[in-house]
C-alpha positions in Angstrom: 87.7 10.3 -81.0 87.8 6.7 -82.0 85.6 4.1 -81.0 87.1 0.4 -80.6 85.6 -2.1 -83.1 85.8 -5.5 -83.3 86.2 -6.2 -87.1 90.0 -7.3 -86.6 88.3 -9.9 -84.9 85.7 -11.3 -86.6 86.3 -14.1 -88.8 83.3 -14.9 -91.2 83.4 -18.8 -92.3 80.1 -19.4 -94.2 79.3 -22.9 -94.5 77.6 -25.3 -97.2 74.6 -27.3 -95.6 72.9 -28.8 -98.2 74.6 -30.9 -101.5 72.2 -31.3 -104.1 69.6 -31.7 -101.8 71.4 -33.9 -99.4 72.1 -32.3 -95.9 75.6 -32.4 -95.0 75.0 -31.9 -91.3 76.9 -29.7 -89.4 77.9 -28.1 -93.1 81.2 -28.0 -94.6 83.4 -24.5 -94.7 83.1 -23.0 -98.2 86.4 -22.6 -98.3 87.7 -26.5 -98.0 85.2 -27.5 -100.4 86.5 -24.7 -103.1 90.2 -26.0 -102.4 89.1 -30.0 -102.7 87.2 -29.3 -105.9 90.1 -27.4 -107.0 92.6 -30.0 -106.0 90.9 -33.0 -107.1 90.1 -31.2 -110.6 93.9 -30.9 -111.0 94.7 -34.1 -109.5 92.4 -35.9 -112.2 93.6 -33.9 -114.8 97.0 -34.8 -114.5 95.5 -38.0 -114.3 93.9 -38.2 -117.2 96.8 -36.6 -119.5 99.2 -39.8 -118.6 96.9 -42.1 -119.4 95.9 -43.7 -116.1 92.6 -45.9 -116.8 89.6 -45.1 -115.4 88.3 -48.2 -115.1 91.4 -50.2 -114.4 90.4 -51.7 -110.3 92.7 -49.4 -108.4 91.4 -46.5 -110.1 89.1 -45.2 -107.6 91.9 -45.6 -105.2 94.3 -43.5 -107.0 91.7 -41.2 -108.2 90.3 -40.4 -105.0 92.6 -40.9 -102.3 95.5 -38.1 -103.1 92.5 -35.4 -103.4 91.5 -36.2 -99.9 94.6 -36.2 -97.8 95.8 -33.0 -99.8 92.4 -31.5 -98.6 93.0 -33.2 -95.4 96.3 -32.3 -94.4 96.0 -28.6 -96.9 93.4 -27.4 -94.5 94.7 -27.8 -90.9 95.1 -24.5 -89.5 98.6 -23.3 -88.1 98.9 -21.2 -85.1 98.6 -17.9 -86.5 95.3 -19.1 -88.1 96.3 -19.7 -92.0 95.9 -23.0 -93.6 98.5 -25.0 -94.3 97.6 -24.4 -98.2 98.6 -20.8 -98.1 101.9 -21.8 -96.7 102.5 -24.4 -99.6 101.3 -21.8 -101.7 103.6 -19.3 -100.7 106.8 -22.1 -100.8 105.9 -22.7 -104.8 105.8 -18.9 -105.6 109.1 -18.4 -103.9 110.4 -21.2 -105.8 109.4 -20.0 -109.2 111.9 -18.8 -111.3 109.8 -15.8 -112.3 110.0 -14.5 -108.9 114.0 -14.3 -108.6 114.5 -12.8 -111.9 117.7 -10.3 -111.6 117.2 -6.8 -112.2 119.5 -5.7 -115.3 122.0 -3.3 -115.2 121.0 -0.5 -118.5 124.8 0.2 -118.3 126.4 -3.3 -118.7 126.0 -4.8 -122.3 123.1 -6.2 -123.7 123.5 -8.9 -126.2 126.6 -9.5 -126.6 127.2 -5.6 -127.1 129.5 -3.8 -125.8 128.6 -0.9 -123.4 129.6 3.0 -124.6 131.1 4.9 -121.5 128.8 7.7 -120.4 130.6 11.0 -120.9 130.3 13.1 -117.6 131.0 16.8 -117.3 131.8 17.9 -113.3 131.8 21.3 -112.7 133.0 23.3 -109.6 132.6 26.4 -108.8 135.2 27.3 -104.9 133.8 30.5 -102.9 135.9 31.5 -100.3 134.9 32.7 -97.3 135.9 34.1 -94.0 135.9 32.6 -90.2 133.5 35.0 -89.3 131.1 34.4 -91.9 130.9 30.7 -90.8 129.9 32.2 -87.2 127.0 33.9 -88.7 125.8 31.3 -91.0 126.6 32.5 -94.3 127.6 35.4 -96.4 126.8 38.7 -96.0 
């Protein structure tokens, strides 16, 4: 007998309250704060390797503004439930080239070589048989 549970669900968010001993009210989802320090760690990384100034007076603005609305619009929920992040996720690894490698053929050549024919050897072997073995289902 099976008994009904409810873990299909259940749908644990945990949440961050405090910030170095700063209250964040209502808390923040674990989860969006993993993806923003994620994101903006990539974001300023990229940042940093062409050259962009730190101190140059739009910096803060282009430091912190594309982490925020990729957090922003990367963590709306879609119907079924998953962010928007997993879906962009998905869309790059489907894109890679890694993931539509073809599948080689062992028989066709291989650099630049030419393939040897496989030598096959059929052999039949013809028993005859008679109508009313067929009704019988088989030899006797």
């Amino acid at each position: 007998m099976r008994l009904p549970t409810d873990t299909v669900h259940l749908k644990l968010r945990t949440r961050q309250y405090e910030l170095f001993g700063r209250p964040l009210g209502r808390g923040v989802e674990r989860r969006i704060m993993l993806i923003g320090v994620v994101g903006a760690a990539l974001w300023w990384a990229i940042l940093l390797l062409l050259g962009v100034p730190i101190l140059h007076r739009l910096a803060p603005l282009a430091f912190l503004v594309p982490p925020v609305v990729f957090v922003l619009y990367g963590t709306r929920r879609e119907d079924t439930g998953r962010m928007v992040v997993a879906a962009w996720w998905d869309w790059l690894l489907f894109r890679a080239p890694s993931r539509r490698r073809a599948i080689g053929n062992p028989l066709l050549s291989l650099h630049g070589h030419r393939a040897r024919p496989v030598p096959l050897m059929v052999t039949t072997q013809l028993v005859p048989t008679s109508p009313a073995s067929r009704r019988d289902g088989g030899a006797s």
